[in-house]
Structure formats: structure tokens, C-alpha cells
C-alpha positions as CSV (number, residue, x, y, z in Angstrom):
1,X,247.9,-126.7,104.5
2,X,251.7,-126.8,104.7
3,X,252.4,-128.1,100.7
4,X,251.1,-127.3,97.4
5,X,249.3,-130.4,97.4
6,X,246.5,-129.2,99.7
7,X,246.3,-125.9,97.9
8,X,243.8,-127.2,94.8
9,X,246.0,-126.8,92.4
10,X,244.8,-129.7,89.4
11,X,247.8,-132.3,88.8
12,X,249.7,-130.8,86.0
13,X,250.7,-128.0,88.1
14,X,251.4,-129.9,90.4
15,X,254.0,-131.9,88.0
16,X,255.8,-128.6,87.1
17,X,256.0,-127.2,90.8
18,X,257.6,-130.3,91.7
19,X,259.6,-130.5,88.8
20,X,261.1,-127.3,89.4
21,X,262.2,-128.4,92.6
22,X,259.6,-126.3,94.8
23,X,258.0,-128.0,98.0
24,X,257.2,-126.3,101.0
25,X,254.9,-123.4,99.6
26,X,255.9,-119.9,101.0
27,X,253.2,-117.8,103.9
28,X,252.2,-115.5,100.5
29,X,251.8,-118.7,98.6
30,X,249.4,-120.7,101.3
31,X,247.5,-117.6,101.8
32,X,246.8,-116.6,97.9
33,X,246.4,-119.3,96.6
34,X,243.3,-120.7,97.6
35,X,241.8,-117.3,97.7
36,X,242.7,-116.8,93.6
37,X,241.3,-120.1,92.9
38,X,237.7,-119.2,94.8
39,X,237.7,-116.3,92.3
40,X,238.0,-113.5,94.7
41,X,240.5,-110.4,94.6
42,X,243.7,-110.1,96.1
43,X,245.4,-107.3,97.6
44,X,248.4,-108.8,98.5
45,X,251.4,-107.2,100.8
46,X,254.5,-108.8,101.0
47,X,258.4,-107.7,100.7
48,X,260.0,-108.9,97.6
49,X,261.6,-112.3,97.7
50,X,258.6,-114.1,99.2
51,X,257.6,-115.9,96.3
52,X,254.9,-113.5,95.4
53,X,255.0,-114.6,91.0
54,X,254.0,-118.5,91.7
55,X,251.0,-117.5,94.4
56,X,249.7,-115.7,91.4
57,X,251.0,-117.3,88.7
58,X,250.2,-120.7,89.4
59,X,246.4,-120.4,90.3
60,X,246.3,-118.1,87.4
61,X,247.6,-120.9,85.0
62,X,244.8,-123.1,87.1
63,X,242.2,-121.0,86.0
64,X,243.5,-120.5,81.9
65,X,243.7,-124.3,81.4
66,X,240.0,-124.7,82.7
67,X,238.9,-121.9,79.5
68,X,238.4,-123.7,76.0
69,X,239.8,-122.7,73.1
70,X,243.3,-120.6,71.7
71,X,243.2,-117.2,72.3
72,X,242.3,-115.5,68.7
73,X,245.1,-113.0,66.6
74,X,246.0,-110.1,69.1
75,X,243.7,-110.9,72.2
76,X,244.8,-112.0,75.5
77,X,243.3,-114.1,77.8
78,X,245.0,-112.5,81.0
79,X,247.1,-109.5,81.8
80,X,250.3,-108.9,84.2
81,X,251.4,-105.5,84.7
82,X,255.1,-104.8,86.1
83,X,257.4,-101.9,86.8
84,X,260.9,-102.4,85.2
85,X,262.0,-104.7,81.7
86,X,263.7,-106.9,84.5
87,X,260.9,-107.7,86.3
88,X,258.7,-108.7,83.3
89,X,261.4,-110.9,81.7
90,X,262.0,-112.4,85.2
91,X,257.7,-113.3,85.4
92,X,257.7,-114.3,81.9
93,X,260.9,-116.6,83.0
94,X,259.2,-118.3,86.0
95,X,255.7,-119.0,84.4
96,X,257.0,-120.4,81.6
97,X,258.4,-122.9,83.7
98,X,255.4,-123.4,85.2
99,X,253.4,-123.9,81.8
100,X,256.0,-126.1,80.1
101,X,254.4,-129.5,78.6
102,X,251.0,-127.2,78.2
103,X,249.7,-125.2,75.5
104,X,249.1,-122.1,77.7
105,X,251.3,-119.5,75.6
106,X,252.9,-116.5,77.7
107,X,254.4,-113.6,75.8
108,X,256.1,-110.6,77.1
109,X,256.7,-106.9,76.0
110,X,259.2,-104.3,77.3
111,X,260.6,-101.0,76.1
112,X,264.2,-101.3,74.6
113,X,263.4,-104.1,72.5
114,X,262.1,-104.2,68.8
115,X,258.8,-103.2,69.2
116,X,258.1,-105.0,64.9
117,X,259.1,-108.1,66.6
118,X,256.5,-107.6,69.8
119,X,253.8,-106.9,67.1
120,X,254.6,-110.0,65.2
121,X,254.5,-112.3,68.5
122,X,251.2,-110.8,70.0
123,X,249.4,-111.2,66.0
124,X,248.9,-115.1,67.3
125,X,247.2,-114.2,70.0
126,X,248.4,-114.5,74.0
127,X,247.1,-116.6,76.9
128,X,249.1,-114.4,79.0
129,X,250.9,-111.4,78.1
130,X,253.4,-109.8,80.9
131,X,254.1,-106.0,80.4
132,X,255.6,-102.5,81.1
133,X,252.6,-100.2,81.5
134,X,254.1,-97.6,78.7
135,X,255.5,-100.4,76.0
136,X,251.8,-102.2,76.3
137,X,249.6,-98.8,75.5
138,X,252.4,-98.4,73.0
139,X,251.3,-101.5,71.3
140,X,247.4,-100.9,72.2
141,X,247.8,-97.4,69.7
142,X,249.1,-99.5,67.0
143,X,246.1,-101.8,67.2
144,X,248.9,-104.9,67.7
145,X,246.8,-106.1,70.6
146,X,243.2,-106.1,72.2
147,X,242.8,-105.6,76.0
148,X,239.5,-106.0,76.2
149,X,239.2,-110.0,75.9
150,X,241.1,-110.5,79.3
151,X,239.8,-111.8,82.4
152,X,242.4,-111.8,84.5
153,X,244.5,-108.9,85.9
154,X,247.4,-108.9,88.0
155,X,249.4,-105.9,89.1
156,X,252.7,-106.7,90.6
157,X,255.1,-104.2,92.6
158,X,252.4,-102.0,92.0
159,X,254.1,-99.2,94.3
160,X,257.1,-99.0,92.5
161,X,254.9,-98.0,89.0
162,X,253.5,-95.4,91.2
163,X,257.0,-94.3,92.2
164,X,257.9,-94.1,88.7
165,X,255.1,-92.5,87.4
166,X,252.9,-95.0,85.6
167,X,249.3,-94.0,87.6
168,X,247.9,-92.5,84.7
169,X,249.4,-95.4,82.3
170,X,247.7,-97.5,85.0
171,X,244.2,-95.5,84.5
172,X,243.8,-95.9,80.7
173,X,244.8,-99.8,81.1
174,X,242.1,-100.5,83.4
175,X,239.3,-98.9,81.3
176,X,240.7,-101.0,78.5
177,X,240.6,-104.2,80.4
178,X,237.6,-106.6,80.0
179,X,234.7,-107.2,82.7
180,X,234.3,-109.1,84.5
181,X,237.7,-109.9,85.4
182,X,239.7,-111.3,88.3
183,X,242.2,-108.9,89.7
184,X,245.4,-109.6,91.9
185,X,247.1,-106.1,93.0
186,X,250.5,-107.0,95.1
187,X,252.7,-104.5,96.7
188,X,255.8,-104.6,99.3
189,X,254.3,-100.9,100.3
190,X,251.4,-99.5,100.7
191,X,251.9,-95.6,99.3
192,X,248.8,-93.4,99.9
193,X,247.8,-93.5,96.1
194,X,247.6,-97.2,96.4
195,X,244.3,-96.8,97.5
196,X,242.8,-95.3,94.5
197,X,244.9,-97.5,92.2
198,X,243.1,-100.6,94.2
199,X,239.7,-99.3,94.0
200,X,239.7,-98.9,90.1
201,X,241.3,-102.1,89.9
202,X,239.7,-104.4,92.5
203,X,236.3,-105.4,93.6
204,X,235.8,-106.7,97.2
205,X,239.6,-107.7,97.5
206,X,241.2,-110.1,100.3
207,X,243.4,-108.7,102.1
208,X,246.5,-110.9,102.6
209,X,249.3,-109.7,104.7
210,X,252.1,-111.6,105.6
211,X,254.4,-109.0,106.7
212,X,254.3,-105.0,107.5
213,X,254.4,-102.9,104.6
214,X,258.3,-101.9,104.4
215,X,259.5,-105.0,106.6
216,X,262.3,-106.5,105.0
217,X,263.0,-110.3,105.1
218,X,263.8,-111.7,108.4
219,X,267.3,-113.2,107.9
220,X,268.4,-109.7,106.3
221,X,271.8,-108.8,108.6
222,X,271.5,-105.1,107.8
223,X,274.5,-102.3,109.2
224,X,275.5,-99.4,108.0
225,X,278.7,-97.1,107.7
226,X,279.0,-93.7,108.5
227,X,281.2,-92.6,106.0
228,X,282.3,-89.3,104.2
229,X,281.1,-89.6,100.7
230,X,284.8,-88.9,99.2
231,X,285.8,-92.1,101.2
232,X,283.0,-94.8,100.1
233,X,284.4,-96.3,96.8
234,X,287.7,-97.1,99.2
235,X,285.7,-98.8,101.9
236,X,283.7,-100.4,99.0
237,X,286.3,-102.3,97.5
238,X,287.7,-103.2,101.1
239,X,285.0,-104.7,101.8
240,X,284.4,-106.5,98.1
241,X,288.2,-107.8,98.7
242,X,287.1,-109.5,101.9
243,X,285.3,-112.2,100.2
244,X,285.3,-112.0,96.3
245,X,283.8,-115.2,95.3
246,X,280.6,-113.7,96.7
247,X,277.9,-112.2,94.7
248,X,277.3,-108.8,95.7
249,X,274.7,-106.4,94.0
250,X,275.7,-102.3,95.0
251,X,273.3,-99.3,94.7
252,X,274.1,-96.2,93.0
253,X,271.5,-93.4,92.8
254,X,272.5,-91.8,89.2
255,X,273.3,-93.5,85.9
256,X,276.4,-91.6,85.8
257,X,277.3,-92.9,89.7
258,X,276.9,-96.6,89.0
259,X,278.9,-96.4,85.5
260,X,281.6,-94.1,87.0
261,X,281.6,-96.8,90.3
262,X,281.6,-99.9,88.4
263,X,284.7,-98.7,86.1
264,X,286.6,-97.7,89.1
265,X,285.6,-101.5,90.7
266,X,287.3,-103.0,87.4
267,X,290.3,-100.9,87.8
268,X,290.3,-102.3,90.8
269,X,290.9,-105.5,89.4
270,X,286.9,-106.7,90.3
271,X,285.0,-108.7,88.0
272,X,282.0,-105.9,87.7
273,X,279.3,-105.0,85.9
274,X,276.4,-102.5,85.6
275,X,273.1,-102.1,84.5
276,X,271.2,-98.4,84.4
277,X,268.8,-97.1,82.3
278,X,271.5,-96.3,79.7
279,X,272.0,-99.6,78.9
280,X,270.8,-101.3,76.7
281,X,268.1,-104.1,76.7
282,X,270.2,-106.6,75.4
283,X,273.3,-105.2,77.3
284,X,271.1,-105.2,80.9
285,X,270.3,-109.0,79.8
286,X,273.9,-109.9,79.1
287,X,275.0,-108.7,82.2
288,X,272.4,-110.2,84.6
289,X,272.7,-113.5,82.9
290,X,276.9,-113.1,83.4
291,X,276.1,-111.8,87.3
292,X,273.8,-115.0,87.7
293,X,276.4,-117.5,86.4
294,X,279.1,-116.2,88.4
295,X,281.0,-114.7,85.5
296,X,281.2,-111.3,87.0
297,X,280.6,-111.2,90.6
298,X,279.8,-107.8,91.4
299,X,276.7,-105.8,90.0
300,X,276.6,-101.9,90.2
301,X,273.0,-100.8,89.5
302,X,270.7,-97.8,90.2
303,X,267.0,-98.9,91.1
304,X,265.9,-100.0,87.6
305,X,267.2,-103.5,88.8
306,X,265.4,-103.3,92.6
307,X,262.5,-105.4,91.7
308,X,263.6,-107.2,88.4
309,X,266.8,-109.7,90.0
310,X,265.6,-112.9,91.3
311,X,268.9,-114.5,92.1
312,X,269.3,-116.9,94.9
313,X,273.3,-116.2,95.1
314,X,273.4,-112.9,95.8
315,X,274.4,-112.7,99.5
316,X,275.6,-108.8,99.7
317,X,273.5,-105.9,99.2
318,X,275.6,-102.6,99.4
319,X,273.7,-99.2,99.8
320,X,276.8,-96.9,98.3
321,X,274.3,-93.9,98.2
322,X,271.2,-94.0,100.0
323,X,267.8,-94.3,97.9
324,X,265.6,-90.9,98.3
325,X,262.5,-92.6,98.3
326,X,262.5,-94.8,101.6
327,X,260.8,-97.5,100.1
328,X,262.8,-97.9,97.7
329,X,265.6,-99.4,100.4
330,X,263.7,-102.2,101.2
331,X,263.2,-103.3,97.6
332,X,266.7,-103.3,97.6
333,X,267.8,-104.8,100.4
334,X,265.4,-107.7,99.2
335,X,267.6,-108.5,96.4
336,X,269.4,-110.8,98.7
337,X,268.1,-113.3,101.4
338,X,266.0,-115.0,98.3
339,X,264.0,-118.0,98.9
340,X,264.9,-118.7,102.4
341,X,268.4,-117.7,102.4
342,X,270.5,-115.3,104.3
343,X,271.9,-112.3,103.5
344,X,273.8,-108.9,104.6
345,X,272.5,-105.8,103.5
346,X,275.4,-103.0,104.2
347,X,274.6,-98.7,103.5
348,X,277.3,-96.3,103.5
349,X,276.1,-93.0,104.9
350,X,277.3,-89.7,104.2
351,X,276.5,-86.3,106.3
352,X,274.4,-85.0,103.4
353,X,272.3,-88.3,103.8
354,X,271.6,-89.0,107.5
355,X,268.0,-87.7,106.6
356,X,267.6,-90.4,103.8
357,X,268.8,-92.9,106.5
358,X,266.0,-91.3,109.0
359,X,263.5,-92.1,106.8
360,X,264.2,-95.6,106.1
361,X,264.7,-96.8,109.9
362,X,261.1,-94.5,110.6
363,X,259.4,-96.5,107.6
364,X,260.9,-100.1,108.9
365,X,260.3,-99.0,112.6
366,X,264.1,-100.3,113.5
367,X,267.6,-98.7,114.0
368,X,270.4,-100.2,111.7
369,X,273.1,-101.1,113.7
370,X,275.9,-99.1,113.0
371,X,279.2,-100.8,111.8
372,X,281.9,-97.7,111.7
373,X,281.9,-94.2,112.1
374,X,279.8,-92.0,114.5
375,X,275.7,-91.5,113.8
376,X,274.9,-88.3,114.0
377,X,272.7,-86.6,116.8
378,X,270.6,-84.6,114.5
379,X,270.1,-83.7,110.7
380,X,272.6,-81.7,109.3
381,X,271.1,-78.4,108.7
382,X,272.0,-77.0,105.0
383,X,273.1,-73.8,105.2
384,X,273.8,-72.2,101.7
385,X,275.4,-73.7,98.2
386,X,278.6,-73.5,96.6
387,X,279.7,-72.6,93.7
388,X,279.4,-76.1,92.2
389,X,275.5,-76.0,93.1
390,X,275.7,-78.8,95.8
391,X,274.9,-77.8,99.3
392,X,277.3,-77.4,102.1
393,X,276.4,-78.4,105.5
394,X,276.8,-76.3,108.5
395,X,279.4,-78.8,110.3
396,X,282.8,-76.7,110.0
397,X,284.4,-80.4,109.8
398,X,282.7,-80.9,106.3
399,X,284.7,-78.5,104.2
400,X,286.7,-79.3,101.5
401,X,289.8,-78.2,102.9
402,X,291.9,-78.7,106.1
403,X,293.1,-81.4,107.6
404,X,290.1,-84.2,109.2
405,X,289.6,-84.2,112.5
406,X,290.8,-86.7,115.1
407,X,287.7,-88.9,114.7
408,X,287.6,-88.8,111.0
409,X,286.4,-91.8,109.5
410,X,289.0,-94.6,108.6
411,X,287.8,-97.1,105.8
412,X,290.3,-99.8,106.4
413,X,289.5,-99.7,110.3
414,X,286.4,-100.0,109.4
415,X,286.1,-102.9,107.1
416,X,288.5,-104.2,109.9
417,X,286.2,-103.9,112.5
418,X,283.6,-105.2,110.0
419,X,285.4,-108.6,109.4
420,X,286.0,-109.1,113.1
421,X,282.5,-109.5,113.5
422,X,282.1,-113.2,114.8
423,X,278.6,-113.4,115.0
424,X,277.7,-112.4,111.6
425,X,278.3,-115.5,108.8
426,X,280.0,-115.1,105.9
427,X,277.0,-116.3,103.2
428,X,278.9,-117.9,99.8
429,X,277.8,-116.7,96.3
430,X,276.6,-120.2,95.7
431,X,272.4,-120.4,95.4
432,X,270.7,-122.8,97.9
């Protein structure tokens, strides 16, 4: 089986896959598939960017337009659960694509948005309804939809709703949810607690695998800078200038961090942008939809947009702080190398964050290859705080004062060295 043609999907699908432009199905797509349409359980691992919403998505819709009948005032027929606003609005996107010239109705709700107008949508009932955990039992309270009619269940990026505490969100929805029902869980990781989530929601799941748990895409070029955190917005913008019609999406840890970073980019004279949870809904739209059409070309973001930017362009992933959760890195990283392209994903690594870096080359079982500066034999040991509350390590080179040392850290040598790199393409902002 090697197109969608073999994989029983009934015609009209078929008309809207190829009408969309889609082919060659994708390893997650051959495997799931079939399996969804035999009526089984999924438990599906595989990094982001694989294609993961059309291998449930389109043998869901297979199974909807088989059922008689409109769904009546505030039921649903079948239920998607995702992490971020991003994410569901990037789902609801894709499958109404899929369902166009049928009369298979997809809604969505999200926090941020007017939550009247969400109750006034779901009162005509729902074939499918894509959520945020907390926004749906939200809606549930207010009696502005039923759960209990649904027979089909899907849980995507189900780690990251663990990671940002939805498990006991995730609890009350499954209770609520009708039986019997056919349930897909998929994951790019598979966290300890995963375990439990997929015993409450699954019942004699397939397994389908088609890469490690925390293995990024193959055509991911990943390096990383060791840098002092002082000189990372310099080296940032070196790099930026050595290509700026690409489309490059950075990674800040803190609200504050990617607003303070993406005002110093525009100073710069970079067409930037940011998205945190700060924002605004309809400001977070806006600026994705300006960062997809090429209107601003560089995105500063903290993890809330990790799982919800499906953008074939985007060629550069930049790690300006390192993610605390490990995981979290690949999610990242996966924000490029969409769809079969390539990509460069590029972390900047200060002293204080060697560890972080530790823990994402243990969880993908590889060394980064370093680009500039000198890795570090050990962990810095932290040795007492200052006055500021921020800890000081025990190198006497990482002071405040005093002049750097002879091998200090040079950004323009750096992005120097970086350019010089012959092997490594230079990917255009352009989506394939």
C-alpha cells in the first residue's frame, strides 16, 4: 500500500485528498489508517510533522459519513482533544478541507474567544467538535453541549496536555464520553503518565510506531551555540541577517522573554512578530496568518505555539533559551522540516543551561553538533544566589565583572563560522 487509494478510504475522500494536492500517504498515514477503519484503537507515536491529523482525520470522516442522520441541538458525533488554541484551529483547518462538498459539520472551541458565540454554534449540533480540554468542560457546565452522544475519540499531542496540566480535565472528559466508542490517542512522547491516560481512554489499542519517542524528523540539521546568555540576541540577529527572506520561528521560555526579544528584533530593523499567552486570540491569529504569508518573517514564540504551526516555509528553528522540559525541544524543533522538507534547527546555550541541553541529547540518544563556542566537560555546579535571586555558577569566568577571558565567545565569529558551512544548504522560506 504505497497511496491512499489502497488504504479503503470510499471515493469522496478520495476526491478531497487529491484535491488538496496530497499523494504519497506518509509511514503514520499507511499504518493508521487501515487500522481506524477495522474499528480498532490506536496508540499512535510519531514526532510532529508526520502528518498525524489526516491518518485520523480522514478514516474518521470515513466512518461519520457511513452514520445516518444530523447530529441533534448540542450533541456531537465525535470528539478531538488538543493541547494549545493553535493546534485546534490548525485541525479544524485541515479537516474542513477534507469535508468540503459534504455535509459532515466540524466546529471548534478554544479559550480566548467569545465563549456566547461557541454556545450559539454548538446549539445546531456537531459532527465533529475539536477542543481545548478546559474551554470544552467550560461549555459542558453550561449545558451548551452533550458529550455523551460521541462515538469517536481522538486525543492528539496527548503529552503535551499532560505537560500542561490537563490529566484531570482529561479524567472528567472521558467519564462524560459515550460507550462504546472508538478511540485514537497520539503522542510524539511517551511520558510515564501516558500510561494511565491510555488505559482510561483506550481498549485493546494498536500500537503504531513509526519513529522513537523523542526522535525528531530525519532531515532536521540540528547545531547548537555555546553562548553567554548576555550575547545571544547579538548572535540572533547575525544569524537572522544571513538570510532574511527565510522564515524562521525562535523560542523564548517566558512571555516577557519573547516580547522583550521580538521588540529588540524590530529595532533591529526585522520584520517580527510574537505570539505568548498574553496575546490575544485574535492577535495570535493575526500574526500566524502574517508569519504564513510571508508578511513578517520571523516569529518569536514561547511553547504555546510548539504543536499548533503547521507551516511548510518555515526552514529555521532557533532555540534562544533552552526548553526545561526535554520533550518539549523536539516539539519544537518539529516546527520546521514539514511535510518532507528540510530544515535547520539551531540552540543557543548558556552555562546556566548545559543541563537542559543534557537532557535533550539523553532523551534523543544523539550529540548536537556544536557550531561555536566550547561544550562544557561537566554541569556547572550552582553554588549560592545573588542578590537579584538568580543563581551564580561556580566558574570564576561567569561573573558579571572583569574583562572575558581569551576564549570568550565571539558572536560574529561565530555566525561566521556558521555561514562557512558548505555542506549544510541554505533552505528558502518558500513551502514545497
Amino acid at each position: 500500500m504505497n497511496r491512499f487509494e489502497a488504504l479503503g478510504l470510499n471515493t469522496q475522500i478520495l476526491h478531497s485528498v487529491e484535491t488538496l494536492g496530497f499523494d504519497e500517504p506518509t509511514p503514520i498515514q499507511t499504518q493508521a489508517i487501515p487500522v481506524a477503519l477495522s474499528g480498532r484503537d490506536i496508540l499512535g507515536l510519531a514526532q510532529t510533522g508526520t502528518g498525524k491529523t489526516a491518518a485520523f482525520g480522514l478514516p474518521l470522516i470515513h466512518h461519520l459519513m457511513a452514520l445516518p442522520g444530523r447530529p441533534a441541538p448540542k450533541t456531537i458525533k465525535s470528539l478531538i482533544l488538543a493541547p494549545t488554541r493553535e493546534l485546534v484551529n490548525q485541525i479544524a483547518v485541515n479537516l474542513r478541507g477534507f469535508t468540503k462538498g459534504t455535509p459532515i459539520k466540524v466546529n471548534c472551541v478554544v479559550g480566548g474567544m467569545s465563549i456566547h458565540a461557541q454556545i450559539k454554534a454548538l446549539a445546531f449540533g456537531s459532527d465533529i467538535l475539536v477542543a481545548t480540554p478546559g474551554r470544552l468542560l467550560d461549555l459542558v457546565k453550561r449545558q451548551a453541549v452533550r458529550l455523551d452522544s460521541a462515538r469517536y475519540l481522538v486525543l492528539d499531542e496527548a503529552d503535551q496536555m499532560l505537560d500542561l496540566g490537563f490529566i484531570h480535565a482529561l479524567r472528567e472528559i472521558s467519564r462524560l464520553v459515550g460507550h462504546p466508542r472508538q478511540s485514537f490517542l497520539f503522542s510524539a512522547t511517551m511520558p510515564k503518565q501516558m500510561a494511565e491516560i491510555a488505559g482510561s481512554y483506550l481498549t485493546d489499542p494498536v500500537r503504531i510506531e513509526v519513529s522513537a519517542p523523542g526522535k525528531a524528523a530525519d532531515k532536521i540539521a540540528q547545531s547548537v551555540h555555546f553562548v553567554d546568555a548576555k550575547e545571544k540576541a547579538e548572535l540572533l540577529k547575525t544569524l537572522l541577517a544571513q538570510d532574511t527572506e527565510a522564515l524562521s520561528l525562535v523560542f523564548a521560555r517566558t512571555k516577557h522573554g519573547a516580547e522583550k526579544l521580538m521588540k529588540q528584533l524590530v529595532q533591529a530593523g526585522f520584520a517580527a512578530g510574537s505570539i505568548h499567552g498574553n496575546k490575544s486570540q485574535g492577535h495570535r491569529d493575526r500574526t500566524l496568518k502574517a508569519f504564513r504569508n510571508g508578511e513578517i518573517r520571523v516569529l518569536v514564540a514561547t511553547d504555546v505555539a510548539a504543536r499548533g504551526i503547521d507551516i511548510p516555509g518555515v526552514s529555521h528553528v532557533y532555540n534562544f533559551e533552552l526548553p526545561e522540559v526535554a520533550e518539549n525541544y523536539v516539539h519544537r524543533i518539529g516546527r520546521t522540516a514539514r511535510a518532507g522538507a528540510e530544515g535547520e534547527a539551531i540552540a543557543f546555550c548558556a552555562p546556566a543551561e548545559f543541563g537542559l541541553l543534557r537532557a535533550v541529547e539523553k532523551l534523543m540518544n544523539i550529540a548536537i553538533e556544536t557550531d561555536s563556542g566550547e561544550r562544557p566537560q561537566r554541569v556547572p555546579k550552582i553554588e549560592r544566589q545573588g542578590r537579584n535571586g538568580k543563581a551564580k555558577p561556580r566558574s570564576k569566568n561567569a561573573g558579571h565583572g572583569g574583562n572575558k577571558p581569551a576564549n570568550a565567545f565571539d558572536p560574529l565569529k561565530a555566525a561566521s563560522r556558521h555561514s562557512r558551512k558548505k555542506q549544510r544548504p541554505k533552505y528558502g522560506a518558500k513551502a514545497a
